[in-house]
C-alpha positions in Angstrom: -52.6 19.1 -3.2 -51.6 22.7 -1.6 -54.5 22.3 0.9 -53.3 19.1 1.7 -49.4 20.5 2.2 -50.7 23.2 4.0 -53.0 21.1 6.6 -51.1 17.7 6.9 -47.5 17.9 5.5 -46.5 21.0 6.7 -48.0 20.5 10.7 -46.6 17.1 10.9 -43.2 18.6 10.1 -43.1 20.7 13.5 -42.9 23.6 11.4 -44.8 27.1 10.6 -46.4 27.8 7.7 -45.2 31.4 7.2 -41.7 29.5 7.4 -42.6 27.8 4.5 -42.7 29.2 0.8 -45.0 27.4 -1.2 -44.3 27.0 -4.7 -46.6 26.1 -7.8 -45.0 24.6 -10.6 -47.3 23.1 -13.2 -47.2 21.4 -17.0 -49.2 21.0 -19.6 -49.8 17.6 -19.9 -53.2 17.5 -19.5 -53.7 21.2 -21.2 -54.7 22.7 -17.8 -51.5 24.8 -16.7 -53.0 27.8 -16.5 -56.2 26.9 -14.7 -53.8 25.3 -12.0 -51.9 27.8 -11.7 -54.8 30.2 -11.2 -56.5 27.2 -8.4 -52.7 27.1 -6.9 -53.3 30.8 -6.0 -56.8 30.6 -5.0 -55.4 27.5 -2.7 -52.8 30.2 -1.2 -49.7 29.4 -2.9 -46.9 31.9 -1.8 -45.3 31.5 -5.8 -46.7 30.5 -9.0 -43.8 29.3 -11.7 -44.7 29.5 -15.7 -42.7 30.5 -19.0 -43.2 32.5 -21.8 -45.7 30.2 -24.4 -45.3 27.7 -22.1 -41.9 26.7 -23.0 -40.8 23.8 -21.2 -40.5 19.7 -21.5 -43.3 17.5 -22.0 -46.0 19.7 -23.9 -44.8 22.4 -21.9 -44.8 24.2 -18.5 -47.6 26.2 -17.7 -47.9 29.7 -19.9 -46.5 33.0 -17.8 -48.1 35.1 -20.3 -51.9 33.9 -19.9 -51.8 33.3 -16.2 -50.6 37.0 -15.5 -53.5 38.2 -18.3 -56.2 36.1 -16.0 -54.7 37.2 -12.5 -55.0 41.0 -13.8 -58.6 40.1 -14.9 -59.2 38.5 -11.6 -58.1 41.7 -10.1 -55.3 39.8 -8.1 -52.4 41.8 -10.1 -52.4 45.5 -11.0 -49.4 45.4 -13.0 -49.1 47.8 -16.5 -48.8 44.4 -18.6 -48.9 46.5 -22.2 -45.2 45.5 -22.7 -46.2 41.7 -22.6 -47.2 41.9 -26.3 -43.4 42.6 -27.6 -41.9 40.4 -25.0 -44.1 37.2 -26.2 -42.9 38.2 -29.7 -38.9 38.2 -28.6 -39.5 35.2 -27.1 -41.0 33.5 -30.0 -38.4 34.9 -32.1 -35.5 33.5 -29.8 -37.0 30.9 -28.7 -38.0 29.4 -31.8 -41.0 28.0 -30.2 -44.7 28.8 -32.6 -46.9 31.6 -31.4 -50.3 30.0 -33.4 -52.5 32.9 -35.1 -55.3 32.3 -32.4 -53.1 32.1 -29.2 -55.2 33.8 -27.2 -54.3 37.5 -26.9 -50.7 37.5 -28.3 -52.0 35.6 -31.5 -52.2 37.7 -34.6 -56.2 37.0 -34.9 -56.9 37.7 -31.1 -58.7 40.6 -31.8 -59.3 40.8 -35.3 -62.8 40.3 -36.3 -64.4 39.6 -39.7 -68.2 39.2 -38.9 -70.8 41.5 -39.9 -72.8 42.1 -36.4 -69.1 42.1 -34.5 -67.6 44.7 -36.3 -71.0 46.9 -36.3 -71.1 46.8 -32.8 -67.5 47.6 -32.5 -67.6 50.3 -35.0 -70.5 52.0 -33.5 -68.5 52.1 -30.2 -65.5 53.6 -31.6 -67.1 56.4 -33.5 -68.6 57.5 -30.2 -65.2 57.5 -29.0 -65.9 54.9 -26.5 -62.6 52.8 -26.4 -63.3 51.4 -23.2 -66.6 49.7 -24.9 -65.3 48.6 -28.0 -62.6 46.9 -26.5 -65.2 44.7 -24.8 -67.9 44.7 -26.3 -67.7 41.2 -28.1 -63.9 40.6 -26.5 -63.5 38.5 -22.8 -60.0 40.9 -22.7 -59.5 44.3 -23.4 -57.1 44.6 -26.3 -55.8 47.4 -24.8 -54.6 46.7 -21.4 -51.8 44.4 -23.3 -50.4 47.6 -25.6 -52.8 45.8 -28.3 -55.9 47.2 -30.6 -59.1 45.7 -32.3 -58.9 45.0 -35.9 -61.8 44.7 -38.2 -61.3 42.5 -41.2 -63.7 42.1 -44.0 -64.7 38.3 -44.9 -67.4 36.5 -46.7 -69.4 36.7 -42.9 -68.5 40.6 -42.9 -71.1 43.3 -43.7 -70.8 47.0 -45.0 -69.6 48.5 -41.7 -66.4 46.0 -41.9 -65.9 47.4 -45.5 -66.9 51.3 -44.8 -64.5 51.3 -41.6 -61.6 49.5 -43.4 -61.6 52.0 -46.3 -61.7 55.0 -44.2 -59.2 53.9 -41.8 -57.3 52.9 -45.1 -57.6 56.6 -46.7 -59.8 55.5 -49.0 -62.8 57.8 -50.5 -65.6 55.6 -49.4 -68.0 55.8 -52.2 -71.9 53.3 -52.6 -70.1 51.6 -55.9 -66.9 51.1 -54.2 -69.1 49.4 -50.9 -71.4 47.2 -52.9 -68.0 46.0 -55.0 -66.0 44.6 -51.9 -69.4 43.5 -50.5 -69.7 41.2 -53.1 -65.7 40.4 -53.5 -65.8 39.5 -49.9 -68.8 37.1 -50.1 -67.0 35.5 -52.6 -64.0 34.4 -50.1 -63.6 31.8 -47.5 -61.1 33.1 -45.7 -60.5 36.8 -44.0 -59.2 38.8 -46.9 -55.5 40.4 -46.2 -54.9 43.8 -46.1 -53.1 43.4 -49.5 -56.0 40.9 -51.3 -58.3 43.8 -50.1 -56.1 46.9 -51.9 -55.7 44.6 -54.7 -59.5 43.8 -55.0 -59.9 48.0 -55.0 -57.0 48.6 -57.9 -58.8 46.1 -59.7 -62.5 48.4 -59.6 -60.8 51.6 -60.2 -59.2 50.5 -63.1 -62.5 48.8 -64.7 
């Protein structure tokens, strides 16, 4: 549509095209805003509309938030985007419009991960005090570069390293009995344990 403007509407109009401002402004009806908005740049579109979670009618205009996260990724924008996190939050608390767990980036479980060969691999990178690694090493965006952090959760798919780093970064005296306990609490789950489930499950061994 934007090559066509360009070529055939704009021409026939007897005008310039650097007299024209082209503007992009997409929905989601068909669940591809952002990958239009991203081909609407790519096509040479001068300004590319979008709203925070993709607030708008229908199912929604085309999400701000994710097309700036894949421009900067793209390398087209070199903008410090690490206050994005708390602005998606304000605008899902004045807005009243849901902000899902797995949204990607802004959800809560964006970076959290509960498997056993994940978190290893994460872990490994983070004791070597490679941040820039273990922000990608199982992630397509750097938790970091939006003010955010990886989070290692321990699961029924999790292995010791999940339990070991929690409990450490928890101040907890990481011991073999109090390892192979959660390692066996954790296989009992079916769901990511929470932060309170797991203190809970370690009151429960101390006091036996």
């Amino acid at each position: 549509m934007l090559s066509f403007i360009q070529d055939e509407v704009i021409p026939d109009a007897g005008v310039k095209r650097r007299d024209i401002e082209v503007n992009w402004h997409g929905h989601q009806d068909r669940g591809l805003g952002v990958a239009n908005n991203l081909a609407a740049y790519e096509a040479g579109a001068d300004v590319i509309h979008g709203t925070a979670l993709g607030v708008g009618e229908r199912a929604g205009n085309a999400p701000l938030d994710q097309t700036l996260v894949n421009l900067s990724l793209m390398g087209v924008i070199s903008n410090d985007l690490r206050a994005l996190n708390e602005y998606m939050r304000k605008a899902h608390e004045y807005v009243e419009v849901a902000l899902p767990r797995n949204y990607p980036v802004f959800g809560e479980d964006a970076f959290e991960t509960g498997t056993g060969v994940h978190a290893s691999a994460v872990v490994k990178a983070m004791k070597k005090g490679d941040h820039w690694l273990a922000d990608r090493v199982y992630s397509g965006v750097p938790a970091a570069d939006y003010g955010l952090q990886q989070v290692i959760r321990i699961g029924h798919m999790s292995g010791r390293s999940n339990i070991i780093w929690w409990l450490q970064q928890n101040g907890y005296e990481v011991s073999e009995e109090l390892v192979s306990h959660m390692f066996e609490v954790a296989k009992g789950q079916r769901r990511l344990m929470t932060d309170e489930e797991v203190h809970a499950a370690i009151s429960g061994f101390s006091e036996s």
